[in-house]
N, CA, C and O atoms as CSV, one atom per row, in Angstrom:
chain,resi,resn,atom,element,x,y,z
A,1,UNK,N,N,140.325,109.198,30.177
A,1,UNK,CA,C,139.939,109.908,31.372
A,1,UNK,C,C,140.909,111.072,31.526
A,1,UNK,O,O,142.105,110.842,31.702
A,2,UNK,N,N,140.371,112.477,31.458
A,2,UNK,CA,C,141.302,113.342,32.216
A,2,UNK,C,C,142.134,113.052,33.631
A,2,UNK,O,O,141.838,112.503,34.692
A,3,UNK,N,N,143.226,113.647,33.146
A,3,UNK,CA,C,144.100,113.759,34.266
A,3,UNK,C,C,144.000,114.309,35.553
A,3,UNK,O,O,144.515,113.954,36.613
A,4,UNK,N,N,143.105,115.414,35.224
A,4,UNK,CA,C,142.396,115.852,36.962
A,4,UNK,C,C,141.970,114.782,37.523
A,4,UNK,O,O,142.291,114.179,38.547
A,5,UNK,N,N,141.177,114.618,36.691
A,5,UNK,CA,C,139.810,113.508,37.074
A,5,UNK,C,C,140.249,112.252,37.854
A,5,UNK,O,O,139.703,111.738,38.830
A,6,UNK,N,N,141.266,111.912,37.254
A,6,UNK,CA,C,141.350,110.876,37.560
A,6,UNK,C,C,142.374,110.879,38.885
A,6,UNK,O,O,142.427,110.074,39.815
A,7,UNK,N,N,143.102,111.983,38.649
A,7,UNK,CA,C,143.712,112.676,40.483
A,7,UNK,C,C,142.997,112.565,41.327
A,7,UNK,O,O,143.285,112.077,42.420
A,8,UNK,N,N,141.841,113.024,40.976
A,8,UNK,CA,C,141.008,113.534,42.378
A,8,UNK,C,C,140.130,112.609,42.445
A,8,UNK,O,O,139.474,112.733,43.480
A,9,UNK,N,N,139.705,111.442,41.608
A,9,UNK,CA,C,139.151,110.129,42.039
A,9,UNK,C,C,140.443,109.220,43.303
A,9,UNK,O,O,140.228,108.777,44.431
A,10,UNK,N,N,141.460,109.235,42.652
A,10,UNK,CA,C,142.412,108.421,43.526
A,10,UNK,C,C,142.453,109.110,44.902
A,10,UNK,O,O,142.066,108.551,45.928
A,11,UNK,N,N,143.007,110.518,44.851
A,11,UNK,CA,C,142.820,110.872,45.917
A,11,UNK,C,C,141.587,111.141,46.583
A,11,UNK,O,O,141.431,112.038,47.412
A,12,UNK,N,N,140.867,110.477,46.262
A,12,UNK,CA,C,139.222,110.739,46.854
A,12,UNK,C,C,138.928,109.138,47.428
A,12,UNK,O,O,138.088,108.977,48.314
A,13,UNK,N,N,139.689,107.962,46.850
A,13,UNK,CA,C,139.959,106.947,47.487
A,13,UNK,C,C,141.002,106.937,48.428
A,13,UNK,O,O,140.798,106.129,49.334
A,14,UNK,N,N,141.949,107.505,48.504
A,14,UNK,CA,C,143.080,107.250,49.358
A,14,UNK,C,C,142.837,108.125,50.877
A,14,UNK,O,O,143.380,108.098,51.981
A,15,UNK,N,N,141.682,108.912,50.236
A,15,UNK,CA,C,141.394,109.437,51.488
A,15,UNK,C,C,140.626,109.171,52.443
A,15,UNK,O,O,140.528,109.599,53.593
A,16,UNK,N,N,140.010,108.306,51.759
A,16,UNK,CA,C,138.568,107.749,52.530
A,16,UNK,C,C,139.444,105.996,53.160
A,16,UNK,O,O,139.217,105.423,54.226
A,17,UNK,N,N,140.071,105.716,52.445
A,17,UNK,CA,C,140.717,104.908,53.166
A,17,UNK,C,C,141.072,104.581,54.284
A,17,UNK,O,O,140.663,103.702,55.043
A,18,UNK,N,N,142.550,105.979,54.443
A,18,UNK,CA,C,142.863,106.990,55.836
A,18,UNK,C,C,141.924,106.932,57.044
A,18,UNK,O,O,142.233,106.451,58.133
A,19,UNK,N,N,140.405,107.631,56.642
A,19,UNK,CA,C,139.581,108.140,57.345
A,19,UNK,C,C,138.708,106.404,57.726
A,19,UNK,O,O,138.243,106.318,58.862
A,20,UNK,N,N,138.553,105.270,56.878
A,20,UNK,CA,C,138.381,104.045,57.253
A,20,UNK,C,C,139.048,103.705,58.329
A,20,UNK,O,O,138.521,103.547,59.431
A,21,UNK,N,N,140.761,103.513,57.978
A,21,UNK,CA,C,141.552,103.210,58.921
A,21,UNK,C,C,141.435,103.701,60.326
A,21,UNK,O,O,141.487,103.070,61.382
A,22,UNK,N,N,141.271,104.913,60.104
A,22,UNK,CA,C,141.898,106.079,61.306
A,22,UNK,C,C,140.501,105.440,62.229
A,22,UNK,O,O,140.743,105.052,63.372
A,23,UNK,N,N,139.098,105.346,61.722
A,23,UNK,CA,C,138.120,105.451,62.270
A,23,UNK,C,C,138.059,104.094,62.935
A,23,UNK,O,O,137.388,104.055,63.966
A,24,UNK,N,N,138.705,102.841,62.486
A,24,UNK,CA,C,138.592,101.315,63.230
A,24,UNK,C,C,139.509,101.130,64.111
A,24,UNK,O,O,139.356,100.279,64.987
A,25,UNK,N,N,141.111,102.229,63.998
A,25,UNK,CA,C,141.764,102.405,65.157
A,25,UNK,C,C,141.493,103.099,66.344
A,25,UNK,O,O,141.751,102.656,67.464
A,26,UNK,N,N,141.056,104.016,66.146
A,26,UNK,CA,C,140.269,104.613,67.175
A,26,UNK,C,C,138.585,104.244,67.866
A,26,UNK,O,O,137.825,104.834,68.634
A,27,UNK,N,N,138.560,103.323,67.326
A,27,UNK,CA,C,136.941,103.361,67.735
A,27,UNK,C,C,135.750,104.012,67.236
A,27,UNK,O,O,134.570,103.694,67.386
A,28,UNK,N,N,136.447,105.302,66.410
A,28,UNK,CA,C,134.963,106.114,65.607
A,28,UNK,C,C,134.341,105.410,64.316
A,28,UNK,O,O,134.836,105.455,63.189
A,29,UNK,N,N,132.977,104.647,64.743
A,29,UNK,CA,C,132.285,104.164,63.694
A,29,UNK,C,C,131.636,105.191,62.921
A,29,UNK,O,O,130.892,104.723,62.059
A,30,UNK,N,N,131.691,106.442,62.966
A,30,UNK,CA,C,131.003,106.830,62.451
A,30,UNK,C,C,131.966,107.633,61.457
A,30,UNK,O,O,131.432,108.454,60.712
A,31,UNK,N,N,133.188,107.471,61.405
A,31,UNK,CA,C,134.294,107.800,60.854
A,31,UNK,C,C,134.874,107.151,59.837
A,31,UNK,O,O,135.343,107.544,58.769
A,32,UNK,N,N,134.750,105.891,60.427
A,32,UNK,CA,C,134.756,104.665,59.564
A,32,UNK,C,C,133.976,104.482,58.259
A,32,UNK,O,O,134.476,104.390,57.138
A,33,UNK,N,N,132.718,104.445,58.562
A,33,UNK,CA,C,131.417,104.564,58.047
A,33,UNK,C,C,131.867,105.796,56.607
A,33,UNK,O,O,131.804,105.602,55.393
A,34,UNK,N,N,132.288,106.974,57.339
A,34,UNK,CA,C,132.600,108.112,56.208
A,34,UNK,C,C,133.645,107.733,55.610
A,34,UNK,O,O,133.434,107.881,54.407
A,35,UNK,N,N,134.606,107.346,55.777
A,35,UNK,CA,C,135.508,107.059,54.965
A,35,UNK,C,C,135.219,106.066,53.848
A,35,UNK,O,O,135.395,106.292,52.651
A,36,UNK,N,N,134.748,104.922,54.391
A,36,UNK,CA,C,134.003,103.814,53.410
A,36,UNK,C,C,133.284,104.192,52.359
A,36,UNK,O,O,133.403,103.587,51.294
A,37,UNK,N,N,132.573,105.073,52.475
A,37,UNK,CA,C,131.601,105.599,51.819
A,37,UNK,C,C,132.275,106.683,50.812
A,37,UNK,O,O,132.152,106.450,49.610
A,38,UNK,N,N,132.971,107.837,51.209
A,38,UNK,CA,C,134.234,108.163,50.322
A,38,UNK,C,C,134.856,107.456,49.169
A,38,UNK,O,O,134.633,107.561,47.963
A,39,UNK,N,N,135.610,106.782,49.770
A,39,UNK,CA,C,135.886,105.775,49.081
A,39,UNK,C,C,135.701,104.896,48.083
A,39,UNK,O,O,136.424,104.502,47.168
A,40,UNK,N,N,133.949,104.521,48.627
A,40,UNK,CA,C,133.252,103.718,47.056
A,40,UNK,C,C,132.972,104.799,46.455
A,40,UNK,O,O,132.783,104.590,45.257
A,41,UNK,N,N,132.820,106.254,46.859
A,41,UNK,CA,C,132.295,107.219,45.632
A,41,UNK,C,C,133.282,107.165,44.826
A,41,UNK,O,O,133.123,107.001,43.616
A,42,UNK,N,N,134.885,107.347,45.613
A,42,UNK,CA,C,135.858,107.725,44.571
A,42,UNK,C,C,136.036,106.246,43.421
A,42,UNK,O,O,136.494,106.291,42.279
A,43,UNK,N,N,135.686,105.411,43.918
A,43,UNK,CA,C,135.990,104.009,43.083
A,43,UNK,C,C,134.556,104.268,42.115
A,43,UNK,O,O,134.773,104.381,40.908
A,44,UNK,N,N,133.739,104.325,42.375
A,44,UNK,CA,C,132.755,104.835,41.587
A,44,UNK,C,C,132.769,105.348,40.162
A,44,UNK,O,O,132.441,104.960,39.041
A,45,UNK,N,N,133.447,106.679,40.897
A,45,UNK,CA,C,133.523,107.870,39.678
A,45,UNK,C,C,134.353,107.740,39.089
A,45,UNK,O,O,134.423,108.383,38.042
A,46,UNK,N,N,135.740,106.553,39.581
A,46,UNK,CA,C,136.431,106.074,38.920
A,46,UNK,C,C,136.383,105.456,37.308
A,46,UNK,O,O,137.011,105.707,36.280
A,47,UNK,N,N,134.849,104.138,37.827
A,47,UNK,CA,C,134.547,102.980,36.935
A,47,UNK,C,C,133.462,103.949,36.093
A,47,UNK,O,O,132.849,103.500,35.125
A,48,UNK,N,N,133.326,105.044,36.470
A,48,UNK,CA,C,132.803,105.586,35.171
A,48,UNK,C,C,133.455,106.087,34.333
A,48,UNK,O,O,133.175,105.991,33.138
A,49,UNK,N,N,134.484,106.741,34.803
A,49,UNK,CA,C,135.196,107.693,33.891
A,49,UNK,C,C,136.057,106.843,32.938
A,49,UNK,O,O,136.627,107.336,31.965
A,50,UNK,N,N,136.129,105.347,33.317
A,50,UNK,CA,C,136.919,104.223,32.583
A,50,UNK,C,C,136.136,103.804,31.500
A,50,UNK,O,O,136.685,103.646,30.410
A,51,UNK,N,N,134.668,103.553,31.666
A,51,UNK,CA,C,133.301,103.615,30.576
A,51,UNK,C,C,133.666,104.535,29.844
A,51,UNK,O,O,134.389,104.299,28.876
A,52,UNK,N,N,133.213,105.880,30.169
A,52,UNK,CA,C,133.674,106.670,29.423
A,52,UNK,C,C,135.177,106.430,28.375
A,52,UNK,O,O,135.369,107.015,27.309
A,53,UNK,N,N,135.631,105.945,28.686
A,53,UNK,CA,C,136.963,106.139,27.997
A,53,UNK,C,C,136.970,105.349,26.876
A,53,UNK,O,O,137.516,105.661,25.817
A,54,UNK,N,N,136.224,104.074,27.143
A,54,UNK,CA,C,135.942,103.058,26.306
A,54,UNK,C,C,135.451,103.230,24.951
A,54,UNK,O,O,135.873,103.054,23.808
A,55,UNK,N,N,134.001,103.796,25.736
A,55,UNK,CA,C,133.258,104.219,24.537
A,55,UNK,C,C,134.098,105.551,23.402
A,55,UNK,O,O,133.769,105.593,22.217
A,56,UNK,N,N,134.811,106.216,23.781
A,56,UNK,CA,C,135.675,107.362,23.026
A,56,UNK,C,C,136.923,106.854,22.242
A,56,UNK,O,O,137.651,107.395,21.410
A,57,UNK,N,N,136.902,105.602,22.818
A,57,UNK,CA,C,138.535,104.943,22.408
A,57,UNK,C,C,137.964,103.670,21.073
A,57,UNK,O,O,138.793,102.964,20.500
């Protein structure tokens, strides 16, 4: 997996995390909701780019 790639997957989880957190402390479900969702994208694009790696390796 490139090294961008795989930056901006983590930080594409760590952010949606944040925005999970931030959103169940405060009360914004709909914040929550976005962050969650963030989150599985970045875990996502993660478990692909790990496929990917497989098959090349």
């Amino acid at each position: 997996m490139g090294f961008r790639k795989k930056t901006k997957n983590v930080s594409e989880i760590a952010e949606g995390k944040a925005k999970e957190t931030l959103g169940k402390a405060v009360g914004n479900e709909k914040l929550e909701s976005k962050g969650r969702a963030e989150k599985t994208k970045g875990m996502l694009k993660q478990a692909v780019e790990k496929g990917k790696d497989k098959f090349r390796h």
